[in-house]
C-alpha positions in Angstrom: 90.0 117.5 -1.9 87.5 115.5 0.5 86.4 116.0 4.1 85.7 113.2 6.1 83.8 112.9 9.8 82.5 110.6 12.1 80.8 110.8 15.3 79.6 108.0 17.6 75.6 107.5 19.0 75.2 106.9 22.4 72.8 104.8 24.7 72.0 107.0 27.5 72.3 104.7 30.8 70.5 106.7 33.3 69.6 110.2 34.2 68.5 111.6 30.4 66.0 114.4 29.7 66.7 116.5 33.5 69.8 117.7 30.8 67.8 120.1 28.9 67.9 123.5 30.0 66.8 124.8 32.6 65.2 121.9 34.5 68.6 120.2 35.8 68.9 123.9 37.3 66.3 122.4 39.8 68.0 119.4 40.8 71.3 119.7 42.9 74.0 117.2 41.4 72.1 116.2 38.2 74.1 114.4 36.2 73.2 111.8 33.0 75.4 109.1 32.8 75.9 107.6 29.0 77.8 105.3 26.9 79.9 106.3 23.4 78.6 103.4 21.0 80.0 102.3 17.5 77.3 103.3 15.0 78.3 106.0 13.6 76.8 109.3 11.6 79.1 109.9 8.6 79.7 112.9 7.0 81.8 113.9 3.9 82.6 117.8 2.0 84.2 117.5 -1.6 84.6 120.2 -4.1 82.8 121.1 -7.1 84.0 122.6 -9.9 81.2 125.2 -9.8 79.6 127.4 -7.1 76.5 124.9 -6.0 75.6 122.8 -3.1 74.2 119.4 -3.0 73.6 117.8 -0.1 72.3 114.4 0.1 71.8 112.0 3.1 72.0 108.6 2.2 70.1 106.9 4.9 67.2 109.2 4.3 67.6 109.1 0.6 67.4 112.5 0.2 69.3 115.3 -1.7 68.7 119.3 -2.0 70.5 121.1 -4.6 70.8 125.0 -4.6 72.9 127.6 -6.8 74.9 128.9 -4.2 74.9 129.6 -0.4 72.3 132.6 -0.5 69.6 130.1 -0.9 70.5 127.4 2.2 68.7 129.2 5.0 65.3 129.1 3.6 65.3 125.5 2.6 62.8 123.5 4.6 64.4 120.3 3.2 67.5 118.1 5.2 66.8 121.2 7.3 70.1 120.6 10.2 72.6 119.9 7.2 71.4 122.8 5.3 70.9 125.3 8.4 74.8 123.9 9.6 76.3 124.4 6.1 74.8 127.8 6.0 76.0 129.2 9.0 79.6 127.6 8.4 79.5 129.5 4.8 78.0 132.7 6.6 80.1 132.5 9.6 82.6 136.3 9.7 85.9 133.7 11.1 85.5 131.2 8.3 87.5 131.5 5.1 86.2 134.0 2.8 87.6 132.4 -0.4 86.3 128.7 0.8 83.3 129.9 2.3 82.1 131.0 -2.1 83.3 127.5 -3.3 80.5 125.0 -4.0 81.0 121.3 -2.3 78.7 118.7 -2.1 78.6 117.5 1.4 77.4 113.6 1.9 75.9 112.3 5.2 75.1 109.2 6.2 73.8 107.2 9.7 74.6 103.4 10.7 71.5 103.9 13.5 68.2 103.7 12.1 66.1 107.2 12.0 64.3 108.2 15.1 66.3 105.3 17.2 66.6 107.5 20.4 70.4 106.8 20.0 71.0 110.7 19.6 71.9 109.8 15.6 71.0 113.4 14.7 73.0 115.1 17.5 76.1 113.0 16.3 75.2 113.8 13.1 75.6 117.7 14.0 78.9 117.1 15.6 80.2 115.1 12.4 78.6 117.5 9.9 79.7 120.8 12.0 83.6 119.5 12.3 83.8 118.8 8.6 82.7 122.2 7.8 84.6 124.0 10.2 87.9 122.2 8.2 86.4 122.8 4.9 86.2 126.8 5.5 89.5 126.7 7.5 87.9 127.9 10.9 90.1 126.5 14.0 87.4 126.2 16.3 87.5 124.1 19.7 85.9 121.3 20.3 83.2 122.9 23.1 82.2 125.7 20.7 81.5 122.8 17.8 79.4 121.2 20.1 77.5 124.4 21.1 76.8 125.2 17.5 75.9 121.9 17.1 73.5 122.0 20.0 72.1 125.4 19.0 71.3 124.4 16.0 69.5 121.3 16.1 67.1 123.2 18.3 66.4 125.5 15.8 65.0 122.8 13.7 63.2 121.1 16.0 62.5 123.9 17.5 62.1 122.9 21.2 65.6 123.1 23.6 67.8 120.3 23.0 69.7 117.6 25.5 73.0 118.7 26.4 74.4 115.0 27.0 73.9 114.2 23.6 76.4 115.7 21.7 79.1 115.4 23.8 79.4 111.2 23.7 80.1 112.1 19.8 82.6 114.5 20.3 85.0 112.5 23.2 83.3 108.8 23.0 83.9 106.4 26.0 81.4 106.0 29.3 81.2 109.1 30.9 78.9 111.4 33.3 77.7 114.9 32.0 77.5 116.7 35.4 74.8 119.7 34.9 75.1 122.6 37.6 74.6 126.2 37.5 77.9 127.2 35.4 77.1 124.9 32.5 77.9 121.1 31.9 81.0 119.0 32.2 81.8 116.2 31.2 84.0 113.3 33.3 85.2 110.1 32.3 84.2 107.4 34.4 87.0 104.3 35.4 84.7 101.4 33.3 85.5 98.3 32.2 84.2 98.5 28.7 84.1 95.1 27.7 82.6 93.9 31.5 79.3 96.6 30.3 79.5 95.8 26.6 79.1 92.4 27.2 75.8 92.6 29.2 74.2 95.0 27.2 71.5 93.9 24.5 70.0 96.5 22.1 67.9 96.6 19.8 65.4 98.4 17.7 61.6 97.8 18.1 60.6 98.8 14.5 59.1 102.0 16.0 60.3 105.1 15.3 60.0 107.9 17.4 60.1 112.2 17.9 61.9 112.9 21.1 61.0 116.5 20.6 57.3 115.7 21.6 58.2 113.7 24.7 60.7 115.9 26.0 59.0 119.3 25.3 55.3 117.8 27.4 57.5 117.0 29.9 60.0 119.9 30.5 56.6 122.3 30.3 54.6 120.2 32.9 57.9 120.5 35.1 58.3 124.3 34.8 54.6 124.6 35.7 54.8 123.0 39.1 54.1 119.8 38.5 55.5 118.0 41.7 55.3 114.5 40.6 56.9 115.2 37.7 59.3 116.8 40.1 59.8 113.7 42.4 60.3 111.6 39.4 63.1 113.6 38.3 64.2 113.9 41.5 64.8 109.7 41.3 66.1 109.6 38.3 68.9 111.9 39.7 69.4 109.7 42.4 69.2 106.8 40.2 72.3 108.7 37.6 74.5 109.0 40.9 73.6 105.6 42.3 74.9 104.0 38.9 78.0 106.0 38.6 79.3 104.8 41.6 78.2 101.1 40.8 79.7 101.5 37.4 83.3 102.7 39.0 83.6 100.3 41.5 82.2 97.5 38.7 79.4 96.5 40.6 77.7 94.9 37.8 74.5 93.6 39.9 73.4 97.3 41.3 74.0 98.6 37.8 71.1 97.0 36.2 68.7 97.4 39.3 69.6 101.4 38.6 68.3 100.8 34.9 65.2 99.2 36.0 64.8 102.1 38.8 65.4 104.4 36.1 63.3 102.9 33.4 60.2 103.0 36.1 60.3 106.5 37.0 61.2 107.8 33.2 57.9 106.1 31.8 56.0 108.0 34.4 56.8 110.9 33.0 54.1 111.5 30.3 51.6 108.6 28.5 53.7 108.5 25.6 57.1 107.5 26.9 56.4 103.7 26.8 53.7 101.6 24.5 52.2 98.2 24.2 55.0 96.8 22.1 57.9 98.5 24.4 56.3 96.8 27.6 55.7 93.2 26.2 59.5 93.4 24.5 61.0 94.4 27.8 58.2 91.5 30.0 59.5 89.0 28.0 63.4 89.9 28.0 63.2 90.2 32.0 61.4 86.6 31.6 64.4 85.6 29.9 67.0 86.8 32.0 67.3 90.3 31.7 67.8 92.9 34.9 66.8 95.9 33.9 65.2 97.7 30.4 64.7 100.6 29.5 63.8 103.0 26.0 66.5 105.0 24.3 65.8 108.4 24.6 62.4 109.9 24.8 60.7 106.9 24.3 58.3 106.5 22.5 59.6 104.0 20.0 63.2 103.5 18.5 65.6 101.7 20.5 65.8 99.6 23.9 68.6 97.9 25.8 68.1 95.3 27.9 70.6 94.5 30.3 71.4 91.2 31.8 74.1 88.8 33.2 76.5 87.5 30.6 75.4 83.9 30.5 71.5 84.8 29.9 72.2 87.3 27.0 71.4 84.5 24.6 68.1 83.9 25.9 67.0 87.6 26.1 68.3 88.2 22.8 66.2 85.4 21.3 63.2 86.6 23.4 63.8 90.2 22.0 63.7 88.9 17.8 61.0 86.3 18.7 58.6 89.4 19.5 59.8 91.5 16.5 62.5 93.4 17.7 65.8 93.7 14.9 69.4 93.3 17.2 71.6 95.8 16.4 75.5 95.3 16.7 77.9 97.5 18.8 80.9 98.3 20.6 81.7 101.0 23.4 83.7 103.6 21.3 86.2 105.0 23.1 87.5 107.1 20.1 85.1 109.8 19.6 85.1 112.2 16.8 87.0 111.0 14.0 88.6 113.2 11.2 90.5 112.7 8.1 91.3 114.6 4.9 
């Protein structure tokens, strides 16, 4: 008996980090706007024929072993897949009789670690679906994804993005509107391919800890800070500005609103861009590109450059001629993926 998951990353277009609670609260019609993408977090439950759990990630290479389920909320090790499989085994609506088997559950990420594609958030959604159906809890898709959310900020322990998750859970191109009443989530009428195809990323060998970023920046902006107010303020207006050029496929304005967006974001706080991010993203607009911008945070991790079709060549050799790896992807329109 096997559980399998998998849950796309996303590259967050415009609009990211006014999604963590409470500062979107502050700005009428915030909204982040974001793209489902094909790399995938992995995760997999089989049975054991006794009553422990092993958990390994193979990306990190790392495993934790225990005796049984009494001794998961302590560990400090693969802390998210060991907090999620202990509240799944703990939780009063799962299956008593599944919750005492042992399993081994098996993880794995095609993003590299600390990318700033929101790996760890899809990584919740995967891990938390493949539990739910291993202790036989029919839960809906919004409450995965707020256990999910929850719980990843336990372990980073600052508040957590609400726009990452949900790319995982439905895939596609999509807006998260944030207002007083909580978050939802709206397709948006894209041409995949027409965005996919002007779209470079890549991965500038720097890893990164968006809990930092985000966290000196969401306290700065609930102490007053007013220019960290007026950026925010324009990246809003930068989120609706390319939903609209997105819907009516106005491929020109699009990467202007990245550049817009990428100019007020590393204002936010010193550590949002470095010396390696700005040379990689001088030389791709040298070659061609629009607009650039960090994954994430920032920080480190992962950039997209975006550019017309017929100069992608050049920025992408101008991105691995200054050190940056290329990484592969679709738009995934698919989402959460399950099978048993």
């Amino acid at each position: 008996m096997a559980f399998q998951t998998s849950a796309p990353t996303r590259i967050d277009l415009a609009g990211g980090t006014i999604d963590i609670w409470p500062l979107y609260l502050f700005h009428n019609k915030a909204q982040t706007i974001n793209a489902a993408i094909s790399l995938r977090a992995h995760a997999k439950i089989e049975k054991r024929d006794d009553n422990r759990i092993l958990i390994q990630s193979k990306d990190l290479n790392q495993i934790a072993e225990f005796k049984d389920k009494t001794e998961l909320l302590d560990s400090k090790k693969l802390r998210l897949l060991t907090l999620l499989t202990s509240w799944f085994l703990t939780n009063p609506q799962s299956n008593s009789k599944k919750s005492k088997l042992g399993l081994t559950l098996t993880t794995n990420c095609d993003s590299p670690a600390g990318a700033g594609l929101a790996g760890s958030s899809a990584l919740a959604v995967a891990v938390s679906s493949a539990l739910a159906q291993w202790t036989e809890w029919d839960c809906d898709p919004e409450t995965i994804l707020e256990i999910a959310t929850n719980i990843e900020a336990i372990v980073i322990g600052v508040p957590t993005g609400l726009q990452d998750y949900r790319p995982a859970m439905y895939g596609g191109v999509s807006a998260i509107e944030l207002e007083a009443n909580g978050s939802n989530r709206v397709p948006l009428n894209v041409n995949a391919d027409e965005l996919e195809r002007r779209i470079v990323l890549c991965y500038t060998g720097e890893s990164r800890n968006s809990g930092t970023n985000n966290w000196e920046i969401t306290k700065q902006h609930l102490d007053g800070n007013k220019i960290i107010f007026n950026h925010f303020e324009r990246i809003r207006d930068t989120a609706c500005r390319m939903r609209e050029a997105l819907e009516r496929a106005d491929w020109k304005t699009v990467g202007l609103a990245i550049a817009d967006e990428w100019e007020n974001r590393k204002q936010l706080a010193p550590g949002v861009t470095t010396n390696a991010i700005d040379n990689l993203i001088d030389k791709a607009k040298a070659a061609g590109a629009i607009g650039a911008k960090v994954c994430g945070a920032g920080g480190g991790g992962c950039l997209f450059c975006y550019a017309p079709p017929e100069t992608v060549p050049a920025v992408q050799k101008a991105l691995t001629s200054n050190g940056a790896e290329l990484l592969e992807f679709t738009i995934d329109n698919q989402g959460l993926l399950s099978n048993q």
